[in-house]
N, CA, C and O of each residue as an XYZ file, in Angstrom:
492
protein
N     -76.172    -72.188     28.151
C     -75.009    -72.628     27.411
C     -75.404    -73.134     26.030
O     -74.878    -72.606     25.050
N     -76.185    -73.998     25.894
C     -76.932    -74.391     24.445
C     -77.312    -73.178     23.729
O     -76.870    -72.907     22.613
N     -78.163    -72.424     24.402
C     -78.545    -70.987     23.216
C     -77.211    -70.663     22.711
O     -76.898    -70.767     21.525
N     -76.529    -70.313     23.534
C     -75.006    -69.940     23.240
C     -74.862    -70.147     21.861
O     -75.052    -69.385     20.912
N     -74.270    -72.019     21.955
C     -73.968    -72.620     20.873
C     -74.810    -72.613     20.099
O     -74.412    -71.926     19.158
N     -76.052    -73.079     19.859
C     -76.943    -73.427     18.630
C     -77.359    -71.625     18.258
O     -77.281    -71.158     17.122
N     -77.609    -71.164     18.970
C     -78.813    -69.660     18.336
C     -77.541    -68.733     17.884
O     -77.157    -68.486     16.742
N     -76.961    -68.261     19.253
C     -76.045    -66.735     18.924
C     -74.344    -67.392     18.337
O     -73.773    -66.416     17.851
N     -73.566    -68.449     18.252
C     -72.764    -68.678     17.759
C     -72.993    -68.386     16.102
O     -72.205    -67.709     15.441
N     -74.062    -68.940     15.622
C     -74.033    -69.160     14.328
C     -74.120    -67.465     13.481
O     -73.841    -67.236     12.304
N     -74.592    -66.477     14.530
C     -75.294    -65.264     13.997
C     -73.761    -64.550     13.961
O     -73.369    -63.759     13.103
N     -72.956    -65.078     15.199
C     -71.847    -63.712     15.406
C     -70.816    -64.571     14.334
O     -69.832    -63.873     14.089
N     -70.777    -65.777     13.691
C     -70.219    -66.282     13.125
C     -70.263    -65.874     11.399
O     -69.416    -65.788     10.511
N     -71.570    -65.706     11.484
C     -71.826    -65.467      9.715
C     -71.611    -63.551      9.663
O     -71.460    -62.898      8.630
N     -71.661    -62.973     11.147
C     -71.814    -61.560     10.954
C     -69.909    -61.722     10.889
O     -69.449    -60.581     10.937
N     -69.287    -62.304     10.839
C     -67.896    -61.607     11.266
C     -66.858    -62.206     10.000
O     -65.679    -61.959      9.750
N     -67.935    -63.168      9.287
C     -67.714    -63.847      8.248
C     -68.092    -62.489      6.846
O     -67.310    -61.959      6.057
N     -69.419    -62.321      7.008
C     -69.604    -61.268      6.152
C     -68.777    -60.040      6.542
O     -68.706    -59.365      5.515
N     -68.129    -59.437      7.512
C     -67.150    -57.805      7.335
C     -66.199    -58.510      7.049
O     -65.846    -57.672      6.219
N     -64.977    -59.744      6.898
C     -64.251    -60.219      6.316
C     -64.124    -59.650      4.530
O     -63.365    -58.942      3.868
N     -65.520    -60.560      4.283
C     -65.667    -60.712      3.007
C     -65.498    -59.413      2.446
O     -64.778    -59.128      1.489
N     -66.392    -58.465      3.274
C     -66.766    -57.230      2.206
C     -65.488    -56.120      2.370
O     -65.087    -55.180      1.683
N     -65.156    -56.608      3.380
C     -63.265    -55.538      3.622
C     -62.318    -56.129      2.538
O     -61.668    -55.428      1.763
N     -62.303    -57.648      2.564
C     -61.544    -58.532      0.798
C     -62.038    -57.432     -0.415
O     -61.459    -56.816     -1.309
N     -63.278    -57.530      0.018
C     -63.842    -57.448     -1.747
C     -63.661    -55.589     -1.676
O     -63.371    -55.027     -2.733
N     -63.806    -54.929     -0.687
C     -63.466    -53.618     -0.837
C     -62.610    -53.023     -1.623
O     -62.570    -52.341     -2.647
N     -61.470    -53.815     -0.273
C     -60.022    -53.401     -1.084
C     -59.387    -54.036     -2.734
O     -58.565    -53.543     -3.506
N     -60.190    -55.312     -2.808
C     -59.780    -55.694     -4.522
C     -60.143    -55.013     -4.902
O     -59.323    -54.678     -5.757
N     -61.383    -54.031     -4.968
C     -61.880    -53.022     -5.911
C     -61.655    -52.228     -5.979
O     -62.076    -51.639     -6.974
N     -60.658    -51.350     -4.854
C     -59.694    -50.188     -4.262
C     -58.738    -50.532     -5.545
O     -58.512    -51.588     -6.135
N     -58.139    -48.809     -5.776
C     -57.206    -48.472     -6.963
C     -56.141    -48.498     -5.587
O     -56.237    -48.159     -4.407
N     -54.821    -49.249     -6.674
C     -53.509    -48.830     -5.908
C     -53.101    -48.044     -5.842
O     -52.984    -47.712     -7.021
N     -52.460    -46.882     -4.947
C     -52.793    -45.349     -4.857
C     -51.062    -45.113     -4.521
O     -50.575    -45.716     -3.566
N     -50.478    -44.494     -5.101
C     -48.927    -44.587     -4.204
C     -48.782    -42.443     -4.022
O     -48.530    -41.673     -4.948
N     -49.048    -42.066     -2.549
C     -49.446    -40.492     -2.129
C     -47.911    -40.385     -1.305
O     -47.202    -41.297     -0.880
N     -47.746    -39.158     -1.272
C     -46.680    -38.359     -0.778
C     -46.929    -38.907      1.213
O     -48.142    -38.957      1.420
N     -46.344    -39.170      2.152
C     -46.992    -39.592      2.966
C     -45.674    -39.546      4.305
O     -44.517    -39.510      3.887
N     -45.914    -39.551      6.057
C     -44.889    -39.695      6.374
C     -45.747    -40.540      7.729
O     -46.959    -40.566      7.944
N     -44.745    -41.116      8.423
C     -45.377    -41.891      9.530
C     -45.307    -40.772     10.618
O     -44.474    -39.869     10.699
N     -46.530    -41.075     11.562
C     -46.278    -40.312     12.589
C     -46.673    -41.303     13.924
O     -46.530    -40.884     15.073
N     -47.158    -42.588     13.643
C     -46.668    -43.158     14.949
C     -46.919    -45.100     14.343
O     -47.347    -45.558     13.283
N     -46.453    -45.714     15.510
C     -46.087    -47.199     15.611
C     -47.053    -47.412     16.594
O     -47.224    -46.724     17.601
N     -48.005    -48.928     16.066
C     -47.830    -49.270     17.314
C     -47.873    -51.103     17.122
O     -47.917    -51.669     16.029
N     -47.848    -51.812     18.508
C     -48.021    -53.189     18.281
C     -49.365    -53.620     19.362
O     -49.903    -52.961     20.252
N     -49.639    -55.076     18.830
C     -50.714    -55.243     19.707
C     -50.581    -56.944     19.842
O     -51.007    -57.794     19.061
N     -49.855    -57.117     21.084
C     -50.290    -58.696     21.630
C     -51.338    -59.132     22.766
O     -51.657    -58.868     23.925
N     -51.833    -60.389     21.148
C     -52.966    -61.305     21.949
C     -52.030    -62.512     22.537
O     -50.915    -62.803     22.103
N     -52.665    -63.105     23.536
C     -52.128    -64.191     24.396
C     -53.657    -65.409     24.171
O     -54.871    -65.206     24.183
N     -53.064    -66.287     24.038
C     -54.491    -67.496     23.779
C     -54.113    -68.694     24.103
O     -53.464    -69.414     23.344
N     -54.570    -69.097     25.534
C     -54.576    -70.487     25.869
C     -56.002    -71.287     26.024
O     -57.029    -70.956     26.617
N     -55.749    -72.215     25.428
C     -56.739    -73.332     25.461
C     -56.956    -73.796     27.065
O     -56.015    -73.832     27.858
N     -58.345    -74.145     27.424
C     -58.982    -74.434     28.615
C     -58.502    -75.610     28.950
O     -58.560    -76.644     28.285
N     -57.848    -75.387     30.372
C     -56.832    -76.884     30.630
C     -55.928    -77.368     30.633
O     -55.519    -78.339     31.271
N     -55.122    -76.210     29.289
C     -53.681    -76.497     28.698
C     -52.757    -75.676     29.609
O     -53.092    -74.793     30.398
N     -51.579    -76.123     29.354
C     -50.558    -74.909     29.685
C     -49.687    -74.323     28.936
O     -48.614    -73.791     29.223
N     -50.350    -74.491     27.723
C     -49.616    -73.935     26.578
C     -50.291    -72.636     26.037
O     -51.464    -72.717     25.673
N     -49.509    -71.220     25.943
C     -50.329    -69.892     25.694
C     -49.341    -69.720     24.204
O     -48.135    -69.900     24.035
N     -50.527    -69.258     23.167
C     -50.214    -68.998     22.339
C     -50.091    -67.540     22.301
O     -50.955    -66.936     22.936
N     -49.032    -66.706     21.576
C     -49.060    -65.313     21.524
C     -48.749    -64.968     20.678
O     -47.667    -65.441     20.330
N     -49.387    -63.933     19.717
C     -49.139    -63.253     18.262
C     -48.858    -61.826     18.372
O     -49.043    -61.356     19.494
N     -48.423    -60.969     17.392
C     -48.220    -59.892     17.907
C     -48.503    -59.024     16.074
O     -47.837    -59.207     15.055
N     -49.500    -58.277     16.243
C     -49.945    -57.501     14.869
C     -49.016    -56.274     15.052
O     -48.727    -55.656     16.076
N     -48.558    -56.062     13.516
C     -48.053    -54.429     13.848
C     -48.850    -53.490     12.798
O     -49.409    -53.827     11.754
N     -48.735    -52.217     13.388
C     -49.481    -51.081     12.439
C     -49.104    -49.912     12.913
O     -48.920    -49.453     14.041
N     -49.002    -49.410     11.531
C     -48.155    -47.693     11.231
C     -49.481    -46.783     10.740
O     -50.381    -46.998      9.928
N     -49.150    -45.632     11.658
C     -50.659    -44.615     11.070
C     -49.750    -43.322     10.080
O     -48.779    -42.726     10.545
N     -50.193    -43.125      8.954
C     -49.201    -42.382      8.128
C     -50.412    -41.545      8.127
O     -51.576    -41.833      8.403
N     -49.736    -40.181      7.663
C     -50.102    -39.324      7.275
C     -50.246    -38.224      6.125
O     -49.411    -37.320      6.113
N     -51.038    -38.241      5.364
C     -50.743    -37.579      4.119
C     -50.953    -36.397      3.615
O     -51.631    -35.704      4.375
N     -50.559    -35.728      2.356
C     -50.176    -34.273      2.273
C     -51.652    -33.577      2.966
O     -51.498    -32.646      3.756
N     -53.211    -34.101      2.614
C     -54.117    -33.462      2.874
C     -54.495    -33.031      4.171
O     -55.258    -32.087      4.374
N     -53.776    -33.962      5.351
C     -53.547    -34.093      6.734
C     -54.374    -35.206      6.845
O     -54.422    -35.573      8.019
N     -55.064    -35.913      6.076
C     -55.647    -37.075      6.364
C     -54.872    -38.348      7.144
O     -53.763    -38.423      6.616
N     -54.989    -39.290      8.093
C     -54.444    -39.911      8.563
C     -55.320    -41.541      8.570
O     -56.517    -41.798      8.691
N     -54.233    -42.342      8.401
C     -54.879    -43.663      8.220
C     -53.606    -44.606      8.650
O     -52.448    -44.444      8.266
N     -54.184    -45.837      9.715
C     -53.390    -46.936     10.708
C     -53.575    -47.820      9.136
O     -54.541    -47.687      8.385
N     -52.604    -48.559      8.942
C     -52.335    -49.824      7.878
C     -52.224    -50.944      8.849
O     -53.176    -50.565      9.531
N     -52.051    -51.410      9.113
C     -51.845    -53.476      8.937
C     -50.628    -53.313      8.863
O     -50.401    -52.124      8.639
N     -49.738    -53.892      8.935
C     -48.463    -54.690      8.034
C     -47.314    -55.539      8.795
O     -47.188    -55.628     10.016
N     -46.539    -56.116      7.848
C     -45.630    -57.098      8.190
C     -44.440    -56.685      9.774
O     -44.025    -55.567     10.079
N     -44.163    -58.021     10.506
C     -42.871    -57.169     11.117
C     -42.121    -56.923     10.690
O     -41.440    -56.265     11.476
N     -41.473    -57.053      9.391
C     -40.387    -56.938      8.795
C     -40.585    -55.076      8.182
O     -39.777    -54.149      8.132
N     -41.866    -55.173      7.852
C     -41.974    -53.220      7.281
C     -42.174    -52.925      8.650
O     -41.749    -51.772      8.721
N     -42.490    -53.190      9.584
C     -42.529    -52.683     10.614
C     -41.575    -51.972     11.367
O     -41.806    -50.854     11.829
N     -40.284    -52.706     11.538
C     -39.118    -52.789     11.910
C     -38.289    -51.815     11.040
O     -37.266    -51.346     11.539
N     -38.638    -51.475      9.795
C     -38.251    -50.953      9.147
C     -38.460    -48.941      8.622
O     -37.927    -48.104      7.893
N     -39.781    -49.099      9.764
C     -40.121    -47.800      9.518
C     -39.769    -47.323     10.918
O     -39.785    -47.961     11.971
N     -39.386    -45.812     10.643
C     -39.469    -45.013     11.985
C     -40.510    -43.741     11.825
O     -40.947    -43.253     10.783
N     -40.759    -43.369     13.160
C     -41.720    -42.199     13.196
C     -41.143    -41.188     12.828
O     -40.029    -41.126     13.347
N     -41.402    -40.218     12.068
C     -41.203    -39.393     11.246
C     -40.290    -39.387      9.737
O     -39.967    -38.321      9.213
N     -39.972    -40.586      9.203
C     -40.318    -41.245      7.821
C     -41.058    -40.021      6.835
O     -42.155    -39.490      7.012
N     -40.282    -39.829      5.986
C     -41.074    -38.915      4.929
C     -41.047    -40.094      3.395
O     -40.035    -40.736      3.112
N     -42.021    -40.151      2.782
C     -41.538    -41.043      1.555
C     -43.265    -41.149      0.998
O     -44.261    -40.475      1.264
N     -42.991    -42.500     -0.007
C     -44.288    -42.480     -0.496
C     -45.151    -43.758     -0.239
O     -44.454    -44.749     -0.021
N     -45.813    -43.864     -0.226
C     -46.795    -44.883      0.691
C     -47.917    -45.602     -0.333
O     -48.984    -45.000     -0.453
N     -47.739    -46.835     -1.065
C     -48.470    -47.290     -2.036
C     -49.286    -48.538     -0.916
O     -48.839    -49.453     -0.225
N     -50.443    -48.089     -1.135
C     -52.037    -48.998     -0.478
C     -52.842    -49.057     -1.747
O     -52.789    -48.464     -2.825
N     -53.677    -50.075     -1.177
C     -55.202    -50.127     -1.569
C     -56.014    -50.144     -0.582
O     -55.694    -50.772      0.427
N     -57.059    -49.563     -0.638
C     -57.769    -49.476      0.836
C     -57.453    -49.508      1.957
O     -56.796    -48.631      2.518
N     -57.952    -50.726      2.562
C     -56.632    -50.344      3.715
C     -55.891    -51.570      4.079
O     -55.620    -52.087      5.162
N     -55.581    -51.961      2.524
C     -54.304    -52.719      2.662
C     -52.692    -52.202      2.567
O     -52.459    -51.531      1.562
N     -51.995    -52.340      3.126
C     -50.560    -51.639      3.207
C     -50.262    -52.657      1.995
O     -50.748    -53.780      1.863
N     -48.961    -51.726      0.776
C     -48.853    -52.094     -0.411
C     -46.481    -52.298      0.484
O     -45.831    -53.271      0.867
N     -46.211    -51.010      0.391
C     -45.100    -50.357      0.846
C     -45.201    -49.045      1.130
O     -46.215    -48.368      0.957
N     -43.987    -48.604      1.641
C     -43.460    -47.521      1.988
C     -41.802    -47.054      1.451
O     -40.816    -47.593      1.955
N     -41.711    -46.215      0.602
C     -40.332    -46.088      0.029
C     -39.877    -44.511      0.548
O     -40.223    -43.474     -0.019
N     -39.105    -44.591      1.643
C     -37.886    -43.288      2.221
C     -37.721    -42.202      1.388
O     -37.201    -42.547      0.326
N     -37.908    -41.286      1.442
C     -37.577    -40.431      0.866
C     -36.040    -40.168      1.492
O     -36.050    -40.136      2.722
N     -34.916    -40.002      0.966
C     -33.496    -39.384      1.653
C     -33.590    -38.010      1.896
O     -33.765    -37.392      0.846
N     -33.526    -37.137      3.124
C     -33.221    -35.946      3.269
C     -32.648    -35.044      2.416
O     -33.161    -33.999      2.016
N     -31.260    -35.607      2.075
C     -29.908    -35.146      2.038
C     -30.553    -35.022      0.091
O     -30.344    -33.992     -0.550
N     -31.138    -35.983     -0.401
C     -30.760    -36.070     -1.837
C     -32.424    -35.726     -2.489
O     -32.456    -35.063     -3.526
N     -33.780    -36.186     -1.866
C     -35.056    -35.891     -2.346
C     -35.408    -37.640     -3.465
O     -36.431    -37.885     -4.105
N     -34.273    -38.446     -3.336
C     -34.429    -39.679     -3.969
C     -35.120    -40.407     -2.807
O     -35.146    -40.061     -1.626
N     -35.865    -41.859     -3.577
C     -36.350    -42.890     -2.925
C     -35.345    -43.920     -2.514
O     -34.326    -44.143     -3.168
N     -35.755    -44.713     -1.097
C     -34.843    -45.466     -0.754
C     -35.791    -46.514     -0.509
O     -36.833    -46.497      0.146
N     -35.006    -47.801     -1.419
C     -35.681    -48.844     -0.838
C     -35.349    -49.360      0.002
O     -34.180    -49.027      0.199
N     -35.828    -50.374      1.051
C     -35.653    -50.634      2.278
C     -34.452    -52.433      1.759
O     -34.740    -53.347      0.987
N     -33.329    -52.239      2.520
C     -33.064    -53.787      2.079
C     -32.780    -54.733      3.375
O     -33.078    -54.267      4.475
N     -32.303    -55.840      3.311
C     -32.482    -56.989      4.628
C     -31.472    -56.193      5.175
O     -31.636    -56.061      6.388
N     -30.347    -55.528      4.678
C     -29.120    -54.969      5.500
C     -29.844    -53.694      6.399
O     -28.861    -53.347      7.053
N     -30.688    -53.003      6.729
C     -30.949    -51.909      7.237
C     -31.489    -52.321      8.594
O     -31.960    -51.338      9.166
N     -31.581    -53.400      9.283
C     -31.755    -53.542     10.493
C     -30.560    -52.906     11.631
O     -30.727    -53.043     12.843
């Protein structure tokens, strides 16, 4: 239990500290890119976290959209529930990131070939 704490805590601590950093500093150095792009799937992912003893469980829930772009390249984003909620699978529009930070996503309309921005009324 001591090695635990004193030897391998400190190693998996500074290793998880440094891919933080260098995924930050990646994407600041990433150009904002806004590509022709459409979603082709959703997904969510809940963690559950209770403290030893307690009876209180904490639960979060990440969401992420994997879009796809004209080259067929495909890439999962990060992002808010609110863009979350807001996109559906098969979404055609344009997709502004930096690395692999999610920037937005703006609709393309079928009917017209214009952009649609997303507003609080579209739930």
């Amino acid at each position: 239990m001591f090695f635990w704490m004193d030897t391998l805590f400190p190693i998996f601590f500074l290793a998880i500290t440094a891919i933080v950093i260098t995924t930050w500093n990646h994407n600041n150095h990433s150009p904002v890119l806004t590509v022709p792009a459409k979603v082709v799937a959703k997904r969510e992912h809940r963690s559950h976290n209770a403290a030893a003893g307690d009876n209180i469980v904490h639960t979060s829930t990440s969401y992420y959209a994997t879009f796809e772009v004209e080259s067929g390249d495909r890439m999962e984003l990060s992002l808010s529930g609110r863009e979350y909620g807001l996109l559906a699978q098969g979404d055609v529009g344009k997709l502004t990131f930096q690395g692999s930070r999610y920037h937005r996503f703006e609709r393309i309309r079928p009917q017209t070939g214009r952009t649609e921005e997303p507003t609080g009324n579209d739930w």
